[in-house]
C-alpha positions in Angstrom: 120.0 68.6 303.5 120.5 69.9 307.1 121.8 73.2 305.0 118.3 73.3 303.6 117.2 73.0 306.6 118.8 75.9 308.3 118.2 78.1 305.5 113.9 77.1 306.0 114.6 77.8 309.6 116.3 81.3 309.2 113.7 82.7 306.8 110.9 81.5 309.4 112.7 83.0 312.0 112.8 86.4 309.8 108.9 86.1 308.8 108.2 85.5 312.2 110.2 88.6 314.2 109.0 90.6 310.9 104.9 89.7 311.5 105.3 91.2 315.4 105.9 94.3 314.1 103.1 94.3 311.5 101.3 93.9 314.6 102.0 97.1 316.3 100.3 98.3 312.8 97.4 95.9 313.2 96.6 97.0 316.7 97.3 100.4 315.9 94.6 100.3 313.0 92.2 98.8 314.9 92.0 101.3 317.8 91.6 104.1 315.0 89.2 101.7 313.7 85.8 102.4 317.1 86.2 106.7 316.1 87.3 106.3 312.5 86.5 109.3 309.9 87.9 106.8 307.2 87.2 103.3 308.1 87.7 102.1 304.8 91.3 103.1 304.7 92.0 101.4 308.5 90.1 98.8 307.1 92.6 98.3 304.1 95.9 98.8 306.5 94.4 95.9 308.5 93.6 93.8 305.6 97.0 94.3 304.3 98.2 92.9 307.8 96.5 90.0 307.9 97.4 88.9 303.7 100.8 89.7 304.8 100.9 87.4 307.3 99.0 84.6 305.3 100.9 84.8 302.5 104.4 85.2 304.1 103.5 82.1 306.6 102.6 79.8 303.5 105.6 80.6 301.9 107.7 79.6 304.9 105.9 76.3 306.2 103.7 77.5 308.7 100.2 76.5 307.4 98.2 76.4 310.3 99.1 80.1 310.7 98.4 80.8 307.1 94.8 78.9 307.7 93.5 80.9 310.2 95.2 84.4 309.3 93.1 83.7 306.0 89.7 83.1 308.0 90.4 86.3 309.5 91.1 87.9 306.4 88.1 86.8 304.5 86.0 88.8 307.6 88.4 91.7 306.7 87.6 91.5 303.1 84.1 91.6 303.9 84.3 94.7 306.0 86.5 96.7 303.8 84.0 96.6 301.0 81.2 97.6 303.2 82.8 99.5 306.6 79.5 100.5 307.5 79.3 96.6 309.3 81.6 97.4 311.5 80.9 97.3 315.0 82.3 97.2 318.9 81.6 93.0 318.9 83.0 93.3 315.6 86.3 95.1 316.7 86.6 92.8 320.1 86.4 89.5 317.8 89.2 91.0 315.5 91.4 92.1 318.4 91.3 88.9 319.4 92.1 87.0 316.6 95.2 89.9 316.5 96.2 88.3 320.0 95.7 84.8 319.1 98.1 85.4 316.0 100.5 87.2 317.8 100.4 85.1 320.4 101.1 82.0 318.1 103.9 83.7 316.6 105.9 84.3 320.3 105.0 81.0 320.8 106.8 79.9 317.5 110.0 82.6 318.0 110.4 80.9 321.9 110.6 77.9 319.7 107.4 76.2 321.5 106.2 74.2 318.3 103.2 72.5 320.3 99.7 71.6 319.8 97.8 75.0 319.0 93.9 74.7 318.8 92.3 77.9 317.6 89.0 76.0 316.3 86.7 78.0 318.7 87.8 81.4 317.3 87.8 80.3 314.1 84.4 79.2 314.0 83.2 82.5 315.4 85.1 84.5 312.8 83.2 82.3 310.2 79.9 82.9 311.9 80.4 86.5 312.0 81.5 86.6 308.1 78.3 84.4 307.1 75.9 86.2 309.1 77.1 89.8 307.7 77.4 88.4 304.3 74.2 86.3 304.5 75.9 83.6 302.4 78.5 80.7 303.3 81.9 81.5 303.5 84.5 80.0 301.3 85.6 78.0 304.0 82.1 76.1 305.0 81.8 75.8 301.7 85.3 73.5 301.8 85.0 71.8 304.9 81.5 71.0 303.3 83.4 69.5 299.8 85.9 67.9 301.8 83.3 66.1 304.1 80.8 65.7 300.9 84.1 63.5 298.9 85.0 61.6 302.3 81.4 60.1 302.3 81.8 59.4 298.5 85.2 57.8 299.1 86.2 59.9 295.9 90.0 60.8 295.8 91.5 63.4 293.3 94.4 62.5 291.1 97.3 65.0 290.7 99.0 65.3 287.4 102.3 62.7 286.7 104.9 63.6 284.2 106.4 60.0 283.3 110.6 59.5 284.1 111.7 59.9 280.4 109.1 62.8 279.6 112.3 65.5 279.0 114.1 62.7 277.2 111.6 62.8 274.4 110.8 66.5 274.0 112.4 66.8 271.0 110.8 63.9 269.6 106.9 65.1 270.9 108.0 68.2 269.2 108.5 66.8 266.0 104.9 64.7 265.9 102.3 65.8 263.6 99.7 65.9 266.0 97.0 68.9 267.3 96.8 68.1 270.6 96.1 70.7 273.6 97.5 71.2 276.5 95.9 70.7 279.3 97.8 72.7 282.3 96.0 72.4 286.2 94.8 76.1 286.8 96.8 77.8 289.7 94.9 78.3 293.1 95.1 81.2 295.0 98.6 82.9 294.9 98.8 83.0 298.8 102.7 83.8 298.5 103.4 87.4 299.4 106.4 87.9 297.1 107.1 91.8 298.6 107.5 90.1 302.3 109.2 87.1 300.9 112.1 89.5 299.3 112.2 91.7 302.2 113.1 88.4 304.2 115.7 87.3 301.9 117.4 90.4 301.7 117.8 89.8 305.5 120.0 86.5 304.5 124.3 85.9 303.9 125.0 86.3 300.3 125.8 82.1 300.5 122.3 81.1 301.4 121.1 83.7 299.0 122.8 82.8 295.9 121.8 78.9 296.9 118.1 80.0 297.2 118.6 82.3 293.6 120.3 79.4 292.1 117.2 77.3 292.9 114.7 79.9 292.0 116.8 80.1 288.4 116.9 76.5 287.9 112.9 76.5 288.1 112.1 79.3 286.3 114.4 77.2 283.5 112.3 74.6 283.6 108.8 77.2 283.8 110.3 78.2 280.5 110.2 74.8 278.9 106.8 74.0 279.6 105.6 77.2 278.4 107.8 76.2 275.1 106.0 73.1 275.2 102.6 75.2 275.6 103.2 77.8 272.3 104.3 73.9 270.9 100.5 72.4 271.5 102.0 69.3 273.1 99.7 67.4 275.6 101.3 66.0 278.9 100.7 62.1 279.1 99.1 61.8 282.5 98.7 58.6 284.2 94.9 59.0 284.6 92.2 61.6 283.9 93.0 64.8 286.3 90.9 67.4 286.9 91.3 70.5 285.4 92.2 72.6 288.8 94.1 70.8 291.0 92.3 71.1 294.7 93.7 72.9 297.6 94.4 71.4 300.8 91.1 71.2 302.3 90.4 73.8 305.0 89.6 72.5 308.6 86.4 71.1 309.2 84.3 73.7 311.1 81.2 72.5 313.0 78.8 75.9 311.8 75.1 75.4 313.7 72.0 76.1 312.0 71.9 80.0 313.1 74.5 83.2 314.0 74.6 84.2 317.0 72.6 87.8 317.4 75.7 89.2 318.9 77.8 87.9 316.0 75.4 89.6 313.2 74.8 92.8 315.1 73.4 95.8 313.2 76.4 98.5 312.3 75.6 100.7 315.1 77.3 99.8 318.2 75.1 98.4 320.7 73.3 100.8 322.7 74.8 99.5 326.2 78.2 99.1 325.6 80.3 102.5 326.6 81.7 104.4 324.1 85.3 104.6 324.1 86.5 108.5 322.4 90.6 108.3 322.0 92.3 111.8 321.2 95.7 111.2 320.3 98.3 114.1 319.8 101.4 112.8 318.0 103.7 116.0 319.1 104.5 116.5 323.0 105.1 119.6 324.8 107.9 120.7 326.9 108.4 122.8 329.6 111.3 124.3 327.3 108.7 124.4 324.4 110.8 122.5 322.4 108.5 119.8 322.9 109.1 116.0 322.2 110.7 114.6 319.2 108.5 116.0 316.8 106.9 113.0 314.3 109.7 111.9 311.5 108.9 112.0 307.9 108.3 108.4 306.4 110.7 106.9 305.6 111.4 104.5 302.3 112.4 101.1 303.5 116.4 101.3 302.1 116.7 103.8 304.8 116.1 101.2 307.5 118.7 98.1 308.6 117.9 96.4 310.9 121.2 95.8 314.0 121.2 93.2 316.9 120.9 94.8 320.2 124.3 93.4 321.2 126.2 94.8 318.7 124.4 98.5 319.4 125.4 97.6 322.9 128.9 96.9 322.5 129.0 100.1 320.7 127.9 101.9 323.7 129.8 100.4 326.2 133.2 101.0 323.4 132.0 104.9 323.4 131.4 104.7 327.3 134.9 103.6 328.1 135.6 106.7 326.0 133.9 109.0 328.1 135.4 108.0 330.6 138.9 108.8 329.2 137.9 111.5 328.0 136.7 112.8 331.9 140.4 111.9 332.8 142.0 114.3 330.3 139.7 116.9 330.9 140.6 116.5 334.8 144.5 116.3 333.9 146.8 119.0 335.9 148.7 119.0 333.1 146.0 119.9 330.8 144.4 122.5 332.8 147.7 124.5 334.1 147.7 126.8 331.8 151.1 126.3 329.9 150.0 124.9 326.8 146.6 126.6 325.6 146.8 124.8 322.2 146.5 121.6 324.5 144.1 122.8 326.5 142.1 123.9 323.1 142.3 120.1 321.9 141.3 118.8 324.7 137.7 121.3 324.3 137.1 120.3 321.1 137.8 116.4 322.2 135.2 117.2 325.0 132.4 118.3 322.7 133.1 115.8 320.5 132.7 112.7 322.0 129.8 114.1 324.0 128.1 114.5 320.6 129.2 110.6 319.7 127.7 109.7 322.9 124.7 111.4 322.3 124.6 110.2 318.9 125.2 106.7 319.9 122.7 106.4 323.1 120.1 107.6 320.2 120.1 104.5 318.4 118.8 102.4 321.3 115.9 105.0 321.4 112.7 104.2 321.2 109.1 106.1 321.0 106.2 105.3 323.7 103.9 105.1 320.7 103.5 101.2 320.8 103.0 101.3 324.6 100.4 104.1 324.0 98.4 101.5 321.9 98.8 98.8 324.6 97.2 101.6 327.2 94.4 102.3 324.8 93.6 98.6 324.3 94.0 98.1 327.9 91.4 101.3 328.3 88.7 99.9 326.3 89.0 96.1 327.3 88.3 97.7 330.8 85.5 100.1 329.5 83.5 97.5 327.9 84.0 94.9 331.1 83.1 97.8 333.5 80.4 99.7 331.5 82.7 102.9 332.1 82.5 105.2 329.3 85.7 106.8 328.6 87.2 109.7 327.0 91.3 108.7 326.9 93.5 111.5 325.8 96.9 110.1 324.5 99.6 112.5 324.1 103.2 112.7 323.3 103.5 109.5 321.9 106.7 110.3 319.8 108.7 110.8 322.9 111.3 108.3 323.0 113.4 106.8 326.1 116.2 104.4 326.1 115.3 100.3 325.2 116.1 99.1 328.7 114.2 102.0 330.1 111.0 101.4 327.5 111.1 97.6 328.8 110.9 98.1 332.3 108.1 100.9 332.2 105.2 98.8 330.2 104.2 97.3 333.7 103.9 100.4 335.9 101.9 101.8 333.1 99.3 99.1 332.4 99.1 99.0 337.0 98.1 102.3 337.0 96.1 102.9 334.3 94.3 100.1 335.3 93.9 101.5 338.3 92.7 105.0 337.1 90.0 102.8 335.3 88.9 100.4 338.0 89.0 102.7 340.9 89.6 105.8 339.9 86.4 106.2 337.2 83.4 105.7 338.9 80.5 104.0 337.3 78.3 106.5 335.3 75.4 106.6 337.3 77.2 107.7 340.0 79.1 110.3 337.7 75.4 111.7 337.0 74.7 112.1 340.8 77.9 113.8 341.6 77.1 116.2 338.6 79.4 114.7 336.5 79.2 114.3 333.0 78.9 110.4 332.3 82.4 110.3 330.2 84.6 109.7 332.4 87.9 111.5 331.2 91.5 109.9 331.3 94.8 111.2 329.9 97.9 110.3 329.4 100.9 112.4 328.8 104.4 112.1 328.1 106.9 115.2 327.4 111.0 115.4 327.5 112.1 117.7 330.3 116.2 118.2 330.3 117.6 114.5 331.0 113.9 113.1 331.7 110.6 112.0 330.4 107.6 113.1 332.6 104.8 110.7 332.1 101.4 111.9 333.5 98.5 109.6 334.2 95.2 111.7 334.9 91.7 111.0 335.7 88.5 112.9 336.9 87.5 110.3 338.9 86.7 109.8 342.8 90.1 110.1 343.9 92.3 108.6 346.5 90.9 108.8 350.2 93.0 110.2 352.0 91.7 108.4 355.4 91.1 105.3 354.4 94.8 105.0 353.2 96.2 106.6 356.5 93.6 103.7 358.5 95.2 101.1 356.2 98.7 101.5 356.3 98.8 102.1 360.5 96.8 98.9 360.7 99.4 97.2 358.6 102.1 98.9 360.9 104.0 101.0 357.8 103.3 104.2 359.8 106.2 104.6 362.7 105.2 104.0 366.3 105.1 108.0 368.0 104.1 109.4 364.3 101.2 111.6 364.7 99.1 110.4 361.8 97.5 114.5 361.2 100.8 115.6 360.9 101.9 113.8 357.4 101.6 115.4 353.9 99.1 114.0 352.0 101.7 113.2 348.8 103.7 110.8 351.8 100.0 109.3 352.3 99.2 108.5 349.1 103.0 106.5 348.9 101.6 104.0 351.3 99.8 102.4 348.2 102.5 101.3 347.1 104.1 99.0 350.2 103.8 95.5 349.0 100.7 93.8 350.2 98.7 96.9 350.9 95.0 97.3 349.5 92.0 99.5 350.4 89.7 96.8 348.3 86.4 96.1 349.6 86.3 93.2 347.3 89.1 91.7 345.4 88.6 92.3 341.1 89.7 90.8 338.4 91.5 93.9 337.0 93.3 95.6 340.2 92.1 97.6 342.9 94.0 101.3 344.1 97.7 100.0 346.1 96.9 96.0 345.2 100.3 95.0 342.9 101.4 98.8 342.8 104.9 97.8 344.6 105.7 96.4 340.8 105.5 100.2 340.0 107.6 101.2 342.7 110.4 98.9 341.9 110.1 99.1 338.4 111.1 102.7 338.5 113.6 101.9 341.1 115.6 99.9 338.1 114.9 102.6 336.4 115.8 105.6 338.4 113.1 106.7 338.0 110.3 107.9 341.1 106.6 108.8 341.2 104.3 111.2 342.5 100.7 111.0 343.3 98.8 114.5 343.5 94.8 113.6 344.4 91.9 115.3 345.9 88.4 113.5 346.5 86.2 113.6 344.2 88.0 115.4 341.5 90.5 113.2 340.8 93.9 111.5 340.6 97.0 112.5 338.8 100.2 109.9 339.0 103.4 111.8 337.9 106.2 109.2 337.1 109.7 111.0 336.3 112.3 108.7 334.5 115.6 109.1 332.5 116.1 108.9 329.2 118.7 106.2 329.7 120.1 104.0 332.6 123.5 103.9 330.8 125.0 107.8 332.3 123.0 108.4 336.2 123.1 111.9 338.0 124.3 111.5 341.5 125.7 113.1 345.0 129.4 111.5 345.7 129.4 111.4 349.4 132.2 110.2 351.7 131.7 107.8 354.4 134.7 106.0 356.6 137.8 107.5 354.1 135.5 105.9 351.4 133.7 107.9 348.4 130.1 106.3 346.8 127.5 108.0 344.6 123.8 108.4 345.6 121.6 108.6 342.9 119.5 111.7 342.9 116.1 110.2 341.8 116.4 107.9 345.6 117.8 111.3 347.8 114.7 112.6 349.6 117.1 115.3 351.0 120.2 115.7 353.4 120.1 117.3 356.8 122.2 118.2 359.8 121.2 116.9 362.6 122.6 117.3 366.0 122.8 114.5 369.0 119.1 116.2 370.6 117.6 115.2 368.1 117.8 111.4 368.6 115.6 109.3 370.0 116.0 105.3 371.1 112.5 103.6 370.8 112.2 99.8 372.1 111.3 97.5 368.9 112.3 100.5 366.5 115.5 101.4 367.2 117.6 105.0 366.5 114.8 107.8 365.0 115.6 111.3 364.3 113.3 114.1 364.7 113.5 115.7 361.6 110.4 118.1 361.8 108.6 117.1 363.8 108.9 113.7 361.5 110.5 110.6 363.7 112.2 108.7 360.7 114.4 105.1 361.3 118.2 106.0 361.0 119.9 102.7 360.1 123.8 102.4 360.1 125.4 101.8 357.0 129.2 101.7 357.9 129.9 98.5 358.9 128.0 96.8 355.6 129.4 99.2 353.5 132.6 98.8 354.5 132.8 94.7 354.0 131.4 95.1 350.7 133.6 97.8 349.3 136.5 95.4 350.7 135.1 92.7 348.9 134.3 94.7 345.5 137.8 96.8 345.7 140.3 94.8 348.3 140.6 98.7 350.4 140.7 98.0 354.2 138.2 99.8 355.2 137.1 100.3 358.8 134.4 98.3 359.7 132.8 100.2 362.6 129.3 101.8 364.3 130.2 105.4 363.4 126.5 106.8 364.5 127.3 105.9 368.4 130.4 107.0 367.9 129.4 111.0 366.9 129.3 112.7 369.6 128.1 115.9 367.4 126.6 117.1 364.1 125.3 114.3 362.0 125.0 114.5 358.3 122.0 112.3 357.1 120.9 111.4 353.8 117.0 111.1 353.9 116.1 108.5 351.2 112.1 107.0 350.2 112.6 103.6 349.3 109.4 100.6 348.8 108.9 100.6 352.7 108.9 104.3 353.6 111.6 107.1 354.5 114.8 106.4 356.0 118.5 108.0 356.7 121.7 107.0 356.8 124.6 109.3 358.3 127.5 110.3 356.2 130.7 112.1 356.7 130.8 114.5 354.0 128.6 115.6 350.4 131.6 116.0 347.9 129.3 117.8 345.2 127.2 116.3 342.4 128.4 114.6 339.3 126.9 112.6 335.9 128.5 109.4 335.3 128.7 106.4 332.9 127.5 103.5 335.1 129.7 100.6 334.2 128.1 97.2 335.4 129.9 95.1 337.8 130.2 91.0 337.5 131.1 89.0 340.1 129.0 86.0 339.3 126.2 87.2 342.5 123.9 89.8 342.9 124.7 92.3 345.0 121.0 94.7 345.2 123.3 97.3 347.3 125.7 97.8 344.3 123.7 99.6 341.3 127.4 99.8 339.4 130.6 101.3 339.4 131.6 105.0 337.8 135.5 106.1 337.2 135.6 109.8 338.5 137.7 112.8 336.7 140.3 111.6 338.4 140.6 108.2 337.4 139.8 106.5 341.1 136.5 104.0 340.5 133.6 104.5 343.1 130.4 102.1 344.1 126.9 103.8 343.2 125.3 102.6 345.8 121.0 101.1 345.5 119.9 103.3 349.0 116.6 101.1 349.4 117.8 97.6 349.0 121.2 99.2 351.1 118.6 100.0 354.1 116.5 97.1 353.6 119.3 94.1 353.8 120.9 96.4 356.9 117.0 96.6 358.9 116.8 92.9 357.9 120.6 92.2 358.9 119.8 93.7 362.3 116.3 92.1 362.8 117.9 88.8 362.2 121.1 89.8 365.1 118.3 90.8 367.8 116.5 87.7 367.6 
């Protein structure tokens, strides 16, 4: 039995990560759905979504989930024979039965199996159906049987087939008598059979040949009673049946006497709400013209398995370790003296090789920006509607594709700033009109491949970012250095002020955002990501945010520097630039410590040595000298100007060693450590720290806040 049950449990479990992706499709459909020049076909792909789901969650046990995926689909049905019903309150109450199913089914794959009361929604997706239909829906029409035969105190009485029924089939046979059969007429099939096979291909052969051995044994016994059919022998019953057994009532739904007028709207959308226009290009460009990853044929489903991340991930960390042997031989003396060129040929051909299997490999844990594209235009016409902003949202490069880990990380920044863009950024259309705009507000956005990166653009013609009032904010919150002469900083170094955690230029706190309120989760998003952002903007024209991130957080470009006898890597995404300074050019202010004048630009300089000596001790056992090596220069001073979540700041360093791409391995010592981003083995075997430059500066400031108190 508790076989059984495992098996039950592993084919919900497969239905259930299966119906999130028929999602993406649903949502997908949907948004074509406002601008569609074929409704009835977006209509169908949606239909097919929600029958999918019914059937393949009856078939597993989950009837609640089947219940109200099939009041959903009954309004589906309805539309798809006459598209020209649909409307904008039409699409909102289907996006958010989408949600509500989607959100069940997390629920379920978290394995939280409690109470779920989706009666409001339901009864609004019945209203809807009945008032476009102008007739009850199959589902009143049950929950008003079901309540009709609880008043009568009727019951309904299922068909018996007595113990020794199989006993005597030979002898029933045999008896000259012309009776009919009388055989309950199926219901509804509501079992998806192409989803069901699809999720028991995904089994071990073991629990497969048990289910087929089940599935053969009842067919067997199908075949006998259709013997027993062509035969003309009745089946004794108990009691009088009826001739259709009845389904399991539907939920009773309270329906009042009249639709709501925003439920049986007329086709056309109503004349208030803003009309969202969404121009999606599948192809990006590239500033190489090669563009991004052009749009894949379809594909038949045998050309798709489906791997668990760890195993892809084990793979890559397998090829890693490669690479990094692979750097060592290249590196070897021995290899690259010059004796033996048929060596030294191998050894080419090794290189190119397994940078093509590393290539090859990363690519697997690819993944487009086309499902976080749909979440954007959802999230654009949710704020459209609430906002009365109409909007004309340009979606481009959607096929470009970035690393899993990366893909995770970015979904926040995006939905913050688009957000933004809408709430801030757009102004309301009557004061488009007075500025001489025209009352569609447009937004794009952009992604392309450049080299080792993705560029991802957000742009609006909106209002802007002013300038002023961001400067007035951030000095009254103190993020501007004491001595800083406020006219003499770039307006791109303004417009990073937005993102310091707790600034806001809000007059009055919204729902959805306002420009700099929660936009620190963008900066230090991207920091996990190596990626940065920029923020071109000019008033009254508009706001472009320019986010740059790798492909993959698996390989990192960075500048090996040397500091105290010790080598680390920067990476380049956090390195601002690097500067000589000389002693003049320091300056001791009470409450601020060592600046530099870099400029005309007073920026903190915080000593690194000492904390980056204890923990390379700690990480490596090297005795490293532990001492304040900026009081101790008496002349030039290399600095390394980085812009972390609280503003520029520079370190000193001994030397730049030269720039190198490396495979970041992680490393686990059972604490975090948010100075240490990872390890990398170097062409010459010897491992160095990459070293996090904001969190490094931040736990030093803090380190020496906490001494001078």
């Amino acid at each position: 039995m508790s076989d059984d049950n495992a098996f039950f449990e592993e084919l919900q479990m497969d239905f259930l990560n299966e119906s999130l992706f028929m999602f993406e499709q649903y949502e997908e459909s949907m948004m074509k759905l406002e601008n569609s020049e074929d409704p009835a076909k977006d209509l169908t792909d949606i239909f097919r979504v929600a029958h999918s789901v019914k059937g393949g969650a009856a078939a597993v046990g989950l009837t609640e989930l089947s219940k109200f995926a099939h009041v959903a689909e009954d309004l589906l049905d309805l539309l798809r024979s006459k598209p020209e019903l649909v409307n904008s309150n039409v699409i909102s109450l289907l996006l958010q039965a989408g949600d509500e199913l989607k959100n069940r089914i997390s629920s379920l794959q978290q394995g939280q199996d409690g109470p779920w009361d989706p009666s409001e929604l339901v009864k609004q997706l019945v209203e809807v159906t009945e008032g476009l239909s102008g007739k009850k829906s199959s589902h009143t029409k049950a929950a008003e049987a079901a309540a009709k035969a609880a008043a009568l105190g009727t019951t309904e009485e299922k068909v018996s087939v007595p113990d020794d029924f199989f006993e005597n089939v030979d002898a029933a046979a045999a008896a000259p008598q012309e009776a009919v059969m009388v055989i309950p007429e199926p219901t509804d099939d509501v079992v998806n059979h192409d989803l069901l096979a699809e999720l028991l291909s995904q089994l071990s052969p073991e629990d497969r040949a048990e289910f087929e051995a089940k599935e053969a044994a009842e067919k067997a016994e199908q075949e006998l009673i259709q013997e027993l059919e062509q035969a003309a022998i009745e089946i004794p019953q108990e009691t009088e049946a009826p001739l259709v057994a009845a389904a399991e009532p539907a939920p009773v739904v309270a329906v009042g006497p009249s639709v709501s007028p925003a439920a049986t709207a007329s086709p056309e959308p109503v004349a208030a709400a803003p009309k969202l226009k969404v121009a999606a290009e599948a192809k990006a460009s590239s500033d190489n013209g090669g563009g991004g990853s052009a749009k894949a044929p379809a594909k038949n489903q045998n050309s798709t398995i489906k791997v668990d991340t760890g195993r892809v991930d084990s793979v890559l960390d397998a090829v890693g370790e490669l690479v990094v042997l692979k750097n060592q031989l290249v590196h070897d003396e021995t290899v690259r003296s010059g004796e033996n060129l048929r060596l030294e040929a191998i050894v080419d051909q090794l290189d190119k090789a397994v940078r093509e299997l590393y290539e090859k490999t990363l690519s697997i844990r690819m993944t487009p920006l086309k499902s976080m594209f749909i979440k954007i235009q959802r999230i654009v016409r949710d704020v459209s509607l609430t906002l009365d902003k109409p909007v004309d949202l340009q979606l481009i490069g959607e096929e470009t594709e970035v690393e899993r880990t990366v893909f995770e990380l970015l979904g926040d920044p995006l939905v913050h700033l688009v957000r933004n863009s809408m709430d801030h950024g757009v102004e309301k259309k009557e004061i488009r009109q007075e500025r001489g705009k025209p009352a569609v507000a447009k937004v794009m956005v952009s992604a392309k491949q450049n080299g080792g990166n993705v560029i991802i653009e957000i742009i609006d013609d909106g209002g802007g970012i002013n300038r002023e009032k961001v400067l007035n904010k951030a000095i009254e919150k103190g993020f501007v250095p004491k001595g800083v002469d406020p006219s003499t900083i770039p307006d791109e170094s303004v417009f990073q002020y937005i993102f310091y955690p707790g600034f806001s230029t809000a007059d009055k706190i919204s729902d959805l955002s306002g420009r700099g309120v929660g936009l620190d989760v963008v900066k230090s998003n991207l920091d996990k990501i190596n990626g940065k952002i920029n923020i071109m903007s000019k008033a009254g024209q508009g706001t472009t945010f320019r986010l740059t991130i790798p492909l993959s957080t698996a390989i990192t470009d960075g500048i090996i520097v040397s500091l105290d006898g010790s080598r680390y890597i920067l990476p380049i995404h956090s390195i601002r630039e690097i500067v000589r300074v000389q002693p003049k050019d320091y300056t001791k202010i009470s409450n601020a410590g060592k600046v530099a004048n870099i400029r005309g630009l007073l920026l903190p300089v915080i000593d690194v040595s000492r904390t980056l000596g204890t923990l390379n001790q700690a990480l490596t056992g090297a005795d490293v000298a532990k001492r304040d090596t900026l009081s101790s220069r008496r002349e030039e001073t290399m600095l390394v100007v980085i812009e972390s979540v609280t503003g520029q700041m520079a370190f000193p360093v001994d030397d730049v060693l030269g720039q190198a791409q490396v495979v970041v391995k992680p490393i686990v010592t059972g604490f975090d450590i948010p100075e240490i981003a990872g390890a990398a083995i170097l062409g010459d075997g010897r491992t160095v720290l990459i070293l996090e430059p904001g969190a490094l500066l931040q736990s030093v400031s803090k380190a020496s806040e906490m001494a001078a108190a």
